[in-house]
C-alpha positions, 0 to 999 in steps of 0.5 A, a space after each residue: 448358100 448351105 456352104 455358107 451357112 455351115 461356114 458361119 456356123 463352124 465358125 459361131 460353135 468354134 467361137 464359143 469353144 474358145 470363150 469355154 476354153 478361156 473361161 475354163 483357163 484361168 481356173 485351170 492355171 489356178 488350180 495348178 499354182 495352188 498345187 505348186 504352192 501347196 508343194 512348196 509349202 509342204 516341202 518347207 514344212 517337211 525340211 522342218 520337221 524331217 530334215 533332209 532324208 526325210 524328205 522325199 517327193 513321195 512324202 512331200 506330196 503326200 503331205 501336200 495331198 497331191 499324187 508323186 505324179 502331180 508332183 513330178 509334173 510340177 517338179 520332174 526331180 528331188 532336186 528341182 523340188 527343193 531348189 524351187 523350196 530353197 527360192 520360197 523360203 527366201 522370198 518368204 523370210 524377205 517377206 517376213 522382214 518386210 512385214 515387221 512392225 516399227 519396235 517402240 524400243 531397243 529392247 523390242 526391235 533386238 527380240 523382233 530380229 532374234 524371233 526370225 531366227 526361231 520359226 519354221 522357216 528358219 529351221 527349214 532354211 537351215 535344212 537347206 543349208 546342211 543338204 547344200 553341203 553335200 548336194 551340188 545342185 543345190 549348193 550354188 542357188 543356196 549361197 546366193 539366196 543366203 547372201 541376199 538375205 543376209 543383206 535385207 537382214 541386216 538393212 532391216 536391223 539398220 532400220 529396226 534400231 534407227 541407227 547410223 551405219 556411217 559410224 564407226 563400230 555400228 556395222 559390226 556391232 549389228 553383225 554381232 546382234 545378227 550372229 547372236 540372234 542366229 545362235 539363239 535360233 540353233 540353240 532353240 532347235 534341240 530344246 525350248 530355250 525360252 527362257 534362256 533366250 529372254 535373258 540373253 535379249 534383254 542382257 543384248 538389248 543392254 549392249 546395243 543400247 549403250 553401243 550404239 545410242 549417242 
């Protein structure tokens, strides 16, 4: 009888541990993906601002206001760090093509499509691109992400500009548009190119107007 009272009452405490343990779960989980986000997130801001050599686990995670060694259990290497990096600057530059609004003219949508080449995260996949070249652990991951950016880019340009790609000229000239704009973005990385830059857009709104209207 004892036995089986001590029995259910293992039993009732051990049920409540688990009720503990899974509320204490999902705060835990959350906790970690929000150091894994801030990681990330610094780790972008740290190839913007620092480049490459620059940007080390320690100075990333201190950026991130975590320790190396919370760092490292999210990311064990360098490597690891900014391949993850390399995969949320793509989803978040997909995002950000996702987001843009509908332009109202020709002119509005070319400056739409050459502002995503002057923000940070720009500057940082450009980072990426650089270390890329020299690092193999990286090289393979960036191509591949920069290929499927480079397709969404350009579908979204399609749709910016209202355009039909079946006709001849079109496809090239949006690619024309898409390497401007990217040269306006390296131009910016040096020195303010404001101004220069509003002259270009306008002289191209220009062009693509008459090129690509009926």
């Amino acid at each position: 009888m004892g036995s089986a009272a001590d029995a259910r009452a293992v039993n009732a405490r051990a049920a409540r541990e688990r009720t503990a343990g899974g509320r204490g779960a999902a705060p835990k989980q959350d906790r970690s993906r929000a150091t894994r986000q801030r990681l990330l997130e610094s780790a972008v801001t740290c190839l913007a601002e620092l480049g490459w050599t620059g940007s080390t686990v320690t100075v990333v995670a201190e950026h991130a206001g975590v320790s190396r060694g919370a760092a490292q259990h999210h990311f064990p290497t360098r490597e690891d760090l900014f391949t993850a990096a390399v995969e949320y600057v793509a989803e978040e530059r997909s995002r950000a093509l996702r987001e843009l609004p509908t332009p109202a003219t020709t002119h509005a949508a070319v400056r739409t499509l050459v502002d995503l080449y002057t923000g940070p995260l720009f500057r940082a996949a450009l980072h990426l691109w650089v270390a890329a070249a020299d690092e193999p652990q990286l090289g393979p991951r960036v191509t591949a992400l920069e290929a499927r950016i480079g397709r969404e880019t350009h579908r979204m340009a399609v749709e910016l500009l209202a355009v039909d790609e079946q006709r001849p000229g079109v496809r090239e000239t949006v690619q024309g548009l898409l390497d401007m704009a990217r040269g306006l973005g390296l131009a910016n990385l040096l020195t303010d190119d404001t101004a220069r830059r509003e002259r270009v857009v306008a002289q191209w709104a220009h062009l693509v107007k008459t090129a690509l209207r009926d």
